[in-house]
C-alpha positions as CSV (number, residue, x, y, z in Angstrom):
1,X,0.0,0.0,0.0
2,X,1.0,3.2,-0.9
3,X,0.9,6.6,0.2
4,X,-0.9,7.6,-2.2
5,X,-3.5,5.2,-2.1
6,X,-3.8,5.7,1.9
7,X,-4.6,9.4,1.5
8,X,-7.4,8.8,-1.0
9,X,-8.7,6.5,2.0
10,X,-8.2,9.4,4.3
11,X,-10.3,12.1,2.5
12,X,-12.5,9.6,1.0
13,X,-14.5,9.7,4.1
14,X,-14.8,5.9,4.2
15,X,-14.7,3.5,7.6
16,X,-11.4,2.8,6.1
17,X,-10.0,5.8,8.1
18,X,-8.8,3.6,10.7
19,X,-7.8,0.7,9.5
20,X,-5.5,2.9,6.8
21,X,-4.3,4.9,10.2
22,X,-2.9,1.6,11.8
23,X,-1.2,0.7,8.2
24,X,0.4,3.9,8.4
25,X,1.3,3.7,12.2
26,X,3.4,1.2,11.4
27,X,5.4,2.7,8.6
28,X,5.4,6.6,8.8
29,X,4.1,7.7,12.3
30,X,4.8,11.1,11.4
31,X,2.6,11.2,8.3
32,X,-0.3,9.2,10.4
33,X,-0.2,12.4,13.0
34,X,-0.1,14.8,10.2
35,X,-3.1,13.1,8.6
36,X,-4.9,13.1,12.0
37,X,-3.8,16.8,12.2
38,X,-5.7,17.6,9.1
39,X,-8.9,15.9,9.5
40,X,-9.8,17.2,13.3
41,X,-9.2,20.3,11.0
42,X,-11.7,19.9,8.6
């Protein structure tokens, strides 16, 4: 899974959000809080 892939997950507004957050967790935290960051935000 990509990156790329994972933010079309994110902003999709799917139930996907978290399952996509956990794949991330364990490959680039940072981008997982920036992601989190951004949709409190919206």
């Amino acid at each position: 899974m990509d990156v790329n892939k994972a933010e079309l997950y994110y902003f999709s507004g799917t139930g996907n959000s978290l399952h996509v957050a956990k794949e991330l967790q364990n490959r680039i935290p940072m981008v997982l809080c920036l992601f989190y960051h951004i949709s409190l935000n919206l």
